[in-house]
C-alpha positions, -999 to 999 in steps of 0.1 A, spaced: 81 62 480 94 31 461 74 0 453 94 -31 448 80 -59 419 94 -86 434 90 -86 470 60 -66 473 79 -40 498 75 -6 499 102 15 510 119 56 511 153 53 498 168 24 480 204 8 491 232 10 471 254 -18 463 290 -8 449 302 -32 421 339 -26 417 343 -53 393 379 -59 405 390 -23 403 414 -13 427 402 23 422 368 41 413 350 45 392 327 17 404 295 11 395 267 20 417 232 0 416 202 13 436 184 -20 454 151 -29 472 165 -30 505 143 -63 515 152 -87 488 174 -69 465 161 -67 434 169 -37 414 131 -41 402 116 -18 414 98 19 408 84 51 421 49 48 438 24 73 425 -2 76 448 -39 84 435 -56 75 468 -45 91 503 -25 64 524 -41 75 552 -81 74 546 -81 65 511 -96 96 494 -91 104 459 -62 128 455 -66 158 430 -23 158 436 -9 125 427 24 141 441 12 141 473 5 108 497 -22 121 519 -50 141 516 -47 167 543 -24 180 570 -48 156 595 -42 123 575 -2 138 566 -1 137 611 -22 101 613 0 87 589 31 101 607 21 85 642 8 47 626 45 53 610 65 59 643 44 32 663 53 8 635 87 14 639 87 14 676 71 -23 674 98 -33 649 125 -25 672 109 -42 697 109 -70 679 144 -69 672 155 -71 713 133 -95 723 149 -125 737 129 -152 722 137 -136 688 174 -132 694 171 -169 699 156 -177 666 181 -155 650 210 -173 670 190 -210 659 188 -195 619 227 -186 625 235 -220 643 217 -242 617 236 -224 588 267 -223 602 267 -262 611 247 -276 582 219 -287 610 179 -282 609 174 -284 647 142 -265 661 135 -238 687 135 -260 712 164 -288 706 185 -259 702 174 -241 734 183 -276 750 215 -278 734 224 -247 748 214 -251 781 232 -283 781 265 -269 773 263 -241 795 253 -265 822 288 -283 815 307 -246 813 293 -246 855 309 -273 863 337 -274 840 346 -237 862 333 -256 894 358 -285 890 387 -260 886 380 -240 918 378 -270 937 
């Protein structure tokens, strides 16, 4: 487990980001990254308290305490994850994502909902744009 300075964020396995610095061919220079913000500041967490309960470990190698807390930790883990993904496919989410994208892309700051109304407009006039034609 990893423990990033900058962003707080705690994480397995850092990312790698190739530099090639122009190089058509390796060797290129691999960096290990905080996968959340990036920084290359970052270090391995030693643990003196289980993550689970909080007991004083006699093993700082270990995270939890016991095979109990090791299982506890494992499930909170997985449900975490399970609510993440959720996150990620629901629809008023995709929307801010599209908004973030949209507002980038065209230099705008519109909000949640004058960009829901933009959109709904235009697809409005797709209707009967496709309307007109089959008449």
């Amino acid at each position: 487990m990893y423990i990033c300075y900058e962003c707080s964020g705690e994480f397995e396995t850092p990312d790698n980001l190739v530099e090639k610095h122009l190089l058509d061919a390796p060797p290129y220079e691999v960096i290990y990254v905080c996968p959340f913000c990036n920084s290359s500041n970052f270090k391995v967490k030693s643990h003196s308290h289980c993550c689970c309960c909080g007991a004083k470990l006699s093993n700082t190698d270990s995270e939890f305490c016991s095979n109990e807390c090791r299982n506890k930790g494992i499930k909170l883990w997985k449900n975490e994850f399970k609510r993440r993904k959720q996150l990620l496919i629901n629809p008023i989410n995709i929307i801010i994502r599209e908004l973030e994208n949209y507002n980038k892309e065209h230099n705008t700051n519109y909000s949640y909902g004058q960009y829901v109304a933009i959109i709904e407009n235009q697809r409005r006039k797709q209707k009967c744009a496709k309307r007109k034609k089959d008449i």
